[in-house]
N, C-alpha and C positions, 0 to 999 in steps of 0.2 A: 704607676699611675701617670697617666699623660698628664700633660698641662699645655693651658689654654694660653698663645701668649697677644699681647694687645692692650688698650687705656684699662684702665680699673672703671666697675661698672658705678654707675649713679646707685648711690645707696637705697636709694627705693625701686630696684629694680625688682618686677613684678616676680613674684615668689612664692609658689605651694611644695611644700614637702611632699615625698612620695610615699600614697597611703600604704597605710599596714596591710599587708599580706597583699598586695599588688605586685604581679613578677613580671611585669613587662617593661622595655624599658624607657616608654614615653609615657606622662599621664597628665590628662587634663583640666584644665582649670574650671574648679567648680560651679562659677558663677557663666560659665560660657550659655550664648555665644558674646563676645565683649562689645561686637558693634552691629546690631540690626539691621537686616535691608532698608530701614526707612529712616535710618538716623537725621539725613539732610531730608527738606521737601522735597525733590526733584527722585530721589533714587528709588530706583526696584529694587538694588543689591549693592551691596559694598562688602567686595571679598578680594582674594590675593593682592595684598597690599602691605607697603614695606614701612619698618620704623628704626630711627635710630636715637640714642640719647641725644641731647642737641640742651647744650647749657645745662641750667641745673633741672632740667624737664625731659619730653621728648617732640619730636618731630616726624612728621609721616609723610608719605604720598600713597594715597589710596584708589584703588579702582572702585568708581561708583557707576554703574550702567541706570538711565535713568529711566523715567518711565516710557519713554519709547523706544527702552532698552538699546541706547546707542553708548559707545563705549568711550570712557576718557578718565583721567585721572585728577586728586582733588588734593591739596596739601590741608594737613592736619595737625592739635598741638594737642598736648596732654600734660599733666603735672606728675603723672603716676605711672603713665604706658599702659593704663585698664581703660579709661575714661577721656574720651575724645572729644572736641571739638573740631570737627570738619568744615572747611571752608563749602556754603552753597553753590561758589561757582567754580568752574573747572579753570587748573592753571594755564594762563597767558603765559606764553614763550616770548624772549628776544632771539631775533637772530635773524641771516637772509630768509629772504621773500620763500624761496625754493623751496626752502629745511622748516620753516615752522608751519608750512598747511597742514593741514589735518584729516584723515580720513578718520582714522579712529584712532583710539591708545590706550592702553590696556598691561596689569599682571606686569608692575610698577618693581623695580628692587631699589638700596638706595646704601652706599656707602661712604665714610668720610676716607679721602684720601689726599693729603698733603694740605688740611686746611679748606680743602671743599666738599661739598655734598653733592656726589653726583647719582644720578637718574638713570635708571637704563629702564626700557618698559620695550614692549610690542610694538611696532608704532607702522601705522598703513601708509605705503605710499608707491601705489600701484601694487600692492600685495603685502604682507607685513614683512617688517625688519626691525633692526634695533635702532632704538633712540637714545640719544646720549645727553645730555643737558648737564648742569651744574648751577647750586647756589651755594650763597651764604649764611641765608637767613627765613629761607622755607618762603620768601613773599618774593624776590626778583628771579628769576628764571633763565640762563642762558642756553641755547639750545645751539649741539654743535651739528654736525654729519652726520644723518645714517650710518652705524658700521660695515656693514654688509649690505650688499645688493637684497633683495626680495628674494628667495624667502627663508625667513631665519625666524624664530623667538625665544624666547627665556636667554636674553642674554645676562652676564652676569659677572661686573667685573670684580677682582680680586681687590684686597681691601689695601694691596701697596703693588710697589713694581714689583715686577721680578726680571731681574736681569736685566735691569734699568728702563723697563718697557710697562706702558701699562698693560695688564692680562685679562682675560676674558673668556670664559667658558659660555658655549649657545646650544642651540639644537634645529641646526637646519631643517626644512619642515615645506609644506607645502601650502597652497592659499586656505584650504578647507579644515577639517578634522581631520587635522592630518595622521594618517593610518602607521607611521611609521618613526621614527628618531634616535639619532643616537647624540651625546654629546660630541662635541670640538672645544680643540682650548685656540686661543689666536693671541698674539700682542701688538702693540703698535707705539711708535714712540711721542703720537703728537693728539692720539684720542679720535684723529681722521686717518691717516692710512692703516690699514691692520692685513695682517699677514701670518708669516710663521705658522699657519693652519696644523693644527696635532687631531688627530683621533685620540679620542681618550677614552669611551668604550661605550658599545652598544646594548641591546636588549639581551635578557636571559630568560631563561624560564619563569612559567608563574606568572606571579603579580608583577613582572616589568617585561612582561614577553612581546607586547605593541610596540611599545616608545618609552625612553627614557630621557631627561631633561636637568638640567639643573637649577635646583632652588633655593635658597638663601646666598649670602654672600658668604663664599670657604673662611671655614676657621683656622686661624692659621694653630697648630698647637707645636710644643717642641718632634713630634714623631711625621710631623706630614699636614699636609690642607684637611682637616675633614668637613666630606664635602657633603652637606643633606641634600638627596635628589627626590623628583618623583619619578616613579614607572606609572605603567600605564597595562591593566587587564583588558584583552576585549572577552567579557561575557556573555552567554546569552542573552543579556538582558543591558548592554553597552559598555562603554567604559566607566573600569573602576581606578580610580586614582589615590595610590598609597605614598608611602617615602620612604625610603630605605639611609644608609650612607654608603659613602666608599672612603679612601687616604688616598690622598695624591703625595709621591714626591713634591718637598719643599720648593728647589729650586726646579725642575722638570716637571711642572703638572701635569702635565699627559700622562704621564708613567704614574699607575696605578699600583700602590703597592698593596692594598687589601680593598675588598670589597663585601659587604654583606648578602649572603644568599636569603636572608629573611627580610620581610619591611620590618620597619622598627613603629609605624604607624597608618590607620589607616579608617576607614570611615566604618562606626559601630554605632553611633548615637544619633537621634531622629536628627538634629539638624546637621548631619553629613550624609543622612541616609534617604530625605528628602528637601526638596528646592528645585531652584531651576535646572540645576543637572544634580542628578543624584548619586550617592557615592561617590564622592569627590572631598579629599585633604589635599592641598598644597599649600605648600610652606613657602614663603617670601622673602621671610624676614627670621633673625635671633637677634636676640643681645645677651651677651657672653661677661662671667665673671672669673678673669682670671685666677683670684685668688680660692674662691670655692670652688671653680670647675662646674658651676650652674649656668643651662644653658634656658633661654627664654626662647619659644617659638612663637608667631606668628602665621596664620594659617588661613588659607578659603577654604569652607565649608559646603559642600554641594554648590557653588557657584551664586552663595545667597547671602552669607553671612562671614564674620572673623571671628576667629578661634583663638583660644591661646592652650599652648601646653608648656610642659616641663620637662627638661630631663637633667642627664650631667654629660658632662666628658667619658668620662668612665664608662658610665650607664652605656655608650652608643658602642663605644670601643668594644667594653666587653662583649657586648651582644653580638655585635659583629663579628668576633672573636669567637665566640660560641657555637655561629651559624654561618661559617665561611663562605665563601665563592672563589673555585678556583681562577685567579685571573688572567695565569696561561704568561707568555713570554713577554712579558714587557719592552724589551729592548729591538724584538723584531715582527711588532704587529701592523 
């Protein structure tokens, strides 16, 4: 049995057993979807959006597109992690002139590392890249550097250093819908310069045969990062977006030591199956309990609504395990 290692979860961390005679190894939360496209006044949607425990509650930053469907992100509180209060106006940044304009912002992560809360989202500026910011307390906002030139998204730092550097998994990308992606891992030792660029690995067959991306913040467990991604189908009928996982070497994230050839989830129920984009799961966000090995997702649903599911440690691993992907030579890709 793996294990998950990291803080012990807030004891109300959101929690459905997995139903009888269900053999798959994601499942969803039955009262979904958890947050409405119209929760605040202003939005059309509020989907892929990240949360973390924060005191004895929780804490979010959400993408909310509003009704003239322009993109930005909104900080959020909750007592349960089900039940939201969403700020109505979108978060004010500190920082230079240069770094905090705004084109848009969007498909938010968020993780604590060393005593802060840091942000990485999509963020436009002259084509999108990643944003980086940091708080303490979900209401002041520091915003540092772009990571990367234009064009990059889903970036997605790691929840501590590695090899004394903060790290970073993206998916370089183009201004559009973009037709293509594989992940990259990069670190840097100041949160502005970053470098050491890895391939960590591309599309396969099937359901990730377009683009592949990284979603949640890696968990770190004793066997490796597991890492939840989304792929990307182009169908006849457009893109389908599921999530599969893969393990990264602990200390080497690039070096992939297992990869799943099956999704572990993906859009089956009317509000993933219609909205503003249809057929669309992506994942953001988990909160993880080391001692039961329970994992909490957070998720966009056709681009319109949040989701929540369930799974374990185990539950991904073994799947994975079940339905491999051969990942070929690691040390000379």
């Amino acid at each position: 049995m793996a294990k998950i290692i990291g803080r012990p979860a807030p004891a109300n961390m959101p929690w459905q057993d997995k139903p009888a005679g269900y053999d798959k190894p994601v499942w969803r939360y039955t009262e979904n979807p958890i947050i409405p496209r119209d929760a605040i006044p202003t939005s059309n949607s509020i989907f892929n959006s990240a949360v973390v425990p924060f005191g004895d509650a929780y804490a979010g930053v959400f993408r909310c597109d509003n009704r003239g469907v322009e993109m930005d992100i909104f900080a959020g509180f909750s007592e349960d992690g089900i039940h939201w209060n969403i700020n109505h106006d979108p978060i004010v940044f500190e920082g230079e002139k240069d770094v905090i304009r705004k084109e848009y912002r969007y498909d938010p992560r968020v993780c604590l590392i060393d005593g802060k809360y840091y942000i990485t989202w999509c963020n436009g500026y002259h084509g999108p890249t990643i944003g980086i910011a940091w708080t303490e307390d979900f209401k002041t906002f520091h915003q540092l550097e772009n990571a990367f030139l234009p064009y990059n998204r889903n970036g997605v730092l790691f929840p501590r250093k590695i090899g004394g550097n903060f790290a970073m998994v993206s998916r370089p990308s183009d201004t559009g819908h973009t037709p293509f992606g594989d992940i990259f891992y990069s670190e840097s030792p100041d949160l502005c310069y970053w470098g050491k660029h890895r391939w960590v690995f591309g599309t396969a067959g099937g359901w990730q045969s377009k683009k592949v991306g990284p979603g949640p913040t890696p968990i770190e467990t004793d066997e490796g990062w597991l890492m939840i991604y989304h792929g990307v189908l182009n169908s006849c009928n457009g893109f389908v977006y599921r999530f599969g996982t893969a393990l990264l070497d602990i200390d080497r994230p690039w070096i992939v030591k297992e990869r799943g050839n099956f999704y572990v989830f993906g859009p089956e129920v009317e509000y993933e199956l219609t909205g503003d984009v249809p057929n669309v799961t992506f994942p953001c966000a988990t909160l993880t309990d080391p001692d039961t090995g329970r994992i909490t997702i957070y998720y966009g649903a056709a681009d319109t609504v949040t989701g929540l599911a369930f799974t374990t440690v185990d539950e991904l691993m073994s799947y994975m395990r079940k339905y491999p992907m051969d990942v070929g030579d690691q040390e000379n890709k």
